[in-house]
N, C-alpha and C positions, 0 to 999 in steps of 0.2 A: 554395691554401688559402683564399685571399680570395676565390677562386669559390665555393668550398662553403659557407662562410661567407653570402656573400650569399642561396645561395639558399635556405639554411636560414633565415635572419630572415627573407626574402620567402616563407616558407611558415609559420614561426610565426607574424607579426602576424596575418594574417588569421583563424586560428584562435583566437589570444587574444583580439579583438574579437567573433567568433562566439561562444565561449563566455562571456565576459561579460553578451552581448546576451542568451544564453541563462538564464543565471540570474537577469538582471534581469526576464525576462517570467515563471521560474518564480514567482518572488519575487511578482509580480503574481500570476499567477495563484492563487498560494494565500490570498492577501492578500481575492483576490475571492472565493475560495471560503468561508473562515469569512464574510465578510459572507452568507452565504446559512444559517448554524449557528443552531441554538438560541441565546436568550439572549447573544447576538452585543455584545459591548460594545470601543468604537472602539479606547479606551484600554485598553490590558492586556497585562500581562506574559507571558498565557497565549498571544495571536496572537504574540509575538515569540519563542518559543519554539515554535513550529509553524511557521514563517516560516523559523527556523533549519533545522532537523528538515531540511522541506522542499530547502531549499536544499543544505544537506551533502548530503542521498540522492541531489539531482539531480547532484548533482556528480560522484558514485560511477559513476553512471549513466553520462555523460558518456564520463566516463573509459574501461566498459566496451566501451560501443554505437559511441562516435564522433558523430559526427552520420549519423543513421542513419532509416530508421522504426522501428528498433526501440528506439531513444532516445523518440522521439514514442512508440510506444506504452506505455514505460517512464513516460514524465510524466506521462501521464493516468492511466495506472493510479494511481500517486503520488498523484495530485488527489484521486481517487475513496476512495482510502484514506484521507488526510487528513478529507475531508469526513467518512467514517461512522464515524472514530476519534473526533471532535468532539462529534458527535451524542450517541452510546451516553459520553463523558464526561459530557455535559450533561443527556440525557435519558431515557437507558437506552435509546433507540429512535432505529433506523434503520429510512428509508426504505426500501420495496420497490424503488425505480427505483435503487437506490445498486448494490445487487447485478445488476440489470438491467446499468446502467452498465458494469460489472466484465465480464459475457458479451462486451459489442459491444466493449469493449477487446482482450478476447481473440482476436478474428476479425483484428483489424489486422496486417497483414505474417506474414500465414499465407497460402503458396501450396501445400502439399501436402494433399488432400483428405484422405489418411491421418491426416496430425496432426492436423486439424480432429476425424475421427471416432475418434482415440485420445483427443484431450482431453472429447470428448463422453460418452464412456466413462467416461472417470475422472468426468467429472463427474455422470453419474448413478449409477456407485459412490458417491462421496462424499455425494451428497442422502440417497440411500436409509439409509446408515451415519447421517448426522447427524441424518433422521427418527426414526430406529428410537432411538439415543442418546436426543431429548429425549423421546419415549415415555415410553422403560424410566424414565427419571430424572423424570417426572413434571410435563416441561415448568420445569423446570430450568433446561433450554437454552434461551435466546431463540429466535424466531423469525427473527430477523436473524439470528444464526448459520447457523442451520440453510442459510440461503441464502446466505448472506456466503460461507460457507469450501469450496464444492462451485465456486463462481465464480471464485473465486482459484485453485484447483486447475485449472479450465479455463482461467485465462490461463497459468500457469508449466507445467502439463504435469504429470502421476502424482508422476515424480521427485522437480522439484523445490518440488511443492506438499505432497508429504508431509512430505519434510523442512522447510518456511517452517512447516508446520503442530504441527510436535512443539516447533520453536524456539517458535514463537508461545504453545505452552500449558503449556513449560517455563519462560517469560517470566512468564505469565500466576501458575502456584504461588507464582514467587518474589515477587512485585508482591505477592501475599496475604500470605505470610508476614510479609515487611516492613511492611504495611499495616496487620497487626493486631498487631504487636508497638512499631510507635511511635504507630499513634492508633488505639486501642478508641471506631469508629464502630457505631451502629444500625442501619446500612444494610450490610445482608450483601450486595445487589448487586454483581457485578463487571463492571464493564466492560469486557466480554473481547476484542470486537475491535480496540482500540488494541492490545493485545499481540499476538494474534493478523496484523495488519498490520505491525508488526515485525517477525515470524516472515515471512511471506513475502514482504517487502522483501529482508531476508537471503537466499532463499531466491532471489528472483531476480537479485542481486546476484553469487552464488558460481555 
């Protein structure tokens, strides 16, 4: 018993220093991504609340992936999401290269050439859908959208980018309802990819 004992602590420390080490550099890292946000201010309670966000999801992750690449590629997606969640609260406007980002994430720890041109698929399903969408609606839909959510569908796959996608816009109604029943603002803008990036957080998560 005091054998197994041994080698189970001589297998958990090292992993509890690994994952600490890890959440300190997410922590970092997110810390250096809002320094690159709109209207970027040192002090505030809104980075420490994205900081957290961050940190729990990598956690989640962790927990999933292991230490893995598909943990590395889980954190940058994270990043990338974080960043254009920031922006569209700040400025209604995300970056072309944010969704760009989101593609070359998606290639990371993909070795079957199949999934690479199923999720290609899906993801020029989803462009054409989301084009044809802010059409009909009159440009309605952001243009970040339109490329935001065909991107995320090509890092999670058809499956489970549909579903991060109906979570994300079922997220998105509720956020409104709540929004206009405790402050009646001017600004009918929504900023849909914060929610939208919670929808397929969950989405890669389950």
């Amino acid at each position: 018993m005091q054998i197994i004992n041994t080698i189970l602590a001589s297998l958990f420390i090292p992993i509890f220093i690994a994952g600490i080490a890890y959440e300190l550099c997410v922590a970092l890292m997110i810390k250096t991504i809002l320094t690159r946000t709109p209207a970027y201010e040192k002090k505030c309670k809104f980075n420490k609340v994205c900081v957290g966000i961050g940190v729990t999801v990598s956690f989640l992750f962790m927990l999933k992936f292991g230490f893995t690449f598909e943990l590395l590629k889980a954190t940058l997606f994270l990043g990338v999401l974080i960043f254009a969640s920031v922006c569209d609260i700040k400025e209604r406007k995300v970056e072309d290269f944010a969704s760009i980002m989101i593609l070359l994430i998606g290639l990371v720890n993909v070795q079957s050439t199949e999934v690479i041109f199923g999720r290609t698929m899906a993801f020029a399903i989803a462009f054409i859908f989301m084009l044809a969408a802010a059409i009909i609606s009159g440009n309605k839909i952001g243009g970040a959208d339109v490329k935001f959510i065909p991107a995320c569908i090509f890092v999670l796959g058809a499956g489970s980018g549909i579903f991060g996608l109906i979570i994300g816009l079922l997220f998105a109604v509720i956020g409104t309802l709540i929004r206009n029943k405790v402050k009646k603002s001017e600004d009918k803008t929504l900023p849909l990819i914060p929610y939208l990036s919670a929808g397929f957080l969950i989405g890669y998560l389950i």
